[in-house]
Structure formats: C-alpha cells, structure tokens
C-alpha positions in Angstrom: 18.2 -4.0 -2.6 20.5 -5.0 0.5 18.0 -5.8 3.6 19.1 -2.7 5.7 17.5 -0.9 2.5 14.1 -1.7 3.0 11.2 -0.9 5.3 7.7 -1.9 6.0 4.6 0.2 6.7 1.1 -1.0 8.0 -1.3 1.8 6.8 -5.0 2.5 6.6 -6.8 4.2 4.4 -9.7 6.2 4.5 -11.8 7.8 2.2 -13.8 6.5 -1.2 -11.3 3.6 -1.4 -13.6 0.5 -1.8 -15.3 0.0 -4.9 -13.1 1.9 -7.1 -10.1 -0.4 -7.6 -8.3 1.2 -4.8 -6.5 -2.6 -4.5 -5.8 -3.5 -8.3 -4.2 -0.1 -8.3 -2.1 -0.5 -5.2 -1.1 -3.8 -6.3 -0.2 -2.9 -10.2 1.9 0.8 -8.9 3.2 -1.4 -6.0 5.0 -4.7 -8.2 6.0 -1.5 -10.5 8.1 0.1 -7.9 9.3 -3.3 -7.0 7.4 -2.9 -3.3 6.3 -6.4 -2.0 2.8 -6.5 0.5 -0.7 -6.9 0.4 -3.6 -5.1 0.5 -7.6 -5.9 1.3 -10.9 -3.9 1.9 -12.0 -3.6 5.9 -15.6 -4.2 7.0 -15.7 -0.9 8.0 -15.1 1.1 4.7 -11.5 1.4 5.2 -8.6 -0.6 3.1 -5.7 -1.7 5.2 -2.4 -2.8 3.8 1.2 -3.5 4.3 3.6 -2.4 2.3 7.8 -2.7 2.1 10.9 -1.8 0.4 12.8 1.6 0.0 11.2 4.3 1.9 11.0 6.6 -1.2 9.3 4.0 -3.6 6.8 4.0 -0.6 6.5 7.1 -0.6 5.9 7.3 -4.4 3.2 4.6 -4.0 1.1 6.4 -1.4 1.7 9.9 -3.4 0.2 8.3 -6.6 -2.6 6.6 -4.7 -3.3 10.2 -3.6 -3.6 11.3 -6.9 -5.2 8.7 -8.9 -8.8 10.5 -10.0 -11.4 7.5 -9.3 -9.5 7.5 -5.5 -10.3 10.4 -2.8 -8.2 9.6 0.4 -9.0 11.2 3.3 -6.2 10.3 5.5 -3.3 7.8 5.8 -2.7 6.2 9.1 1.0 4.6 9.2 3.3 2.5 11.4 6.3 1.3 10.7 6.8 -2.9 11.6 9.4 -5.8 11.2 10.3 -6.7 7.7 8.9 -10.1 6.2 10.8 -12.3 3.6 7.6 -12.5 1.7 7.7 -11.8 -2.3 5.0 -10.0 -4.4 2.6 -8.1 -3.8 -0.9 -9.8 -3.0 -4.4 -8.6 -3.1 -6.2 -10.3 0.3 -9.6 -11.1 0.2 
C-alpha cells in the first residue's frame, strides 16, 4: 500500500463498548484488514482509538464494529490526523 494510500482516524466510541471485548475485537478485524493503530478503554465509559490505512478497510472496520451483537455503539466521533510509521495494531492499557 503506497503512503498516499493510507489515512488515519482518531475516533471515539460510545455506547456498551467496555466490558464486552469491544478492544480484542477491534484489534483481531483491524490486523485482518491489514489496518495498523491502537485502541484502549477511557475512564469515562468511552473507548478511544486510532486507526490507519485505506479509507474503505476503515470503513469496513467501523461497519463491523457496528454490527458485532455483544457491541451496541451509540455514536462514532472521528477526525482525521497525520499518519505514523507505526506497525500492528496494539491494545493500550
């Protein structure tokens, strides 16, 4: 994927997204669409992530995440930043 390619996102989530492996599911569909990021559980109830690569596999990641049936998202709140040259994709704690 050439640089000019990619994208990154900084998105929260809100909803019933902690405690119902909102993260170990955004990490496993995120290395499978070959996204790179991380993601981690706020103090207030919210998850907060970043995310990067194509904007359709983002797309695809937060569209799955919508309909996963243990996650109920109440809104997406999303910014696009610089790219990093990190690799993976992490869960933060």
């Amino acid at each position: 994927m050439e640089k000019w390619d990619k994208i990154r996102k900084h998105v929260y989530v809100s909803g019933r997204v902690q405690g119902v492996g909102f993260r170990f599911r955004t990490q496993q569909l995120a290395r499978g669409l070959g996204l790179t990021g991380w993601v981690r559980n706020l103090d207030d109830g919210q998850v907060e992530m970043e995310v990067q690569g194509r904007e359709a596999e983002i797309d695809r990641l937060l569209d799955s995440l919508r309909q996963d049936r243990y996650i109920v998202i109440d809104s997406f709140q999303a910014v696009r930043i610089p790219l990093s040259e990190e690799k993976g994709f992490q869960i933060r704690y």
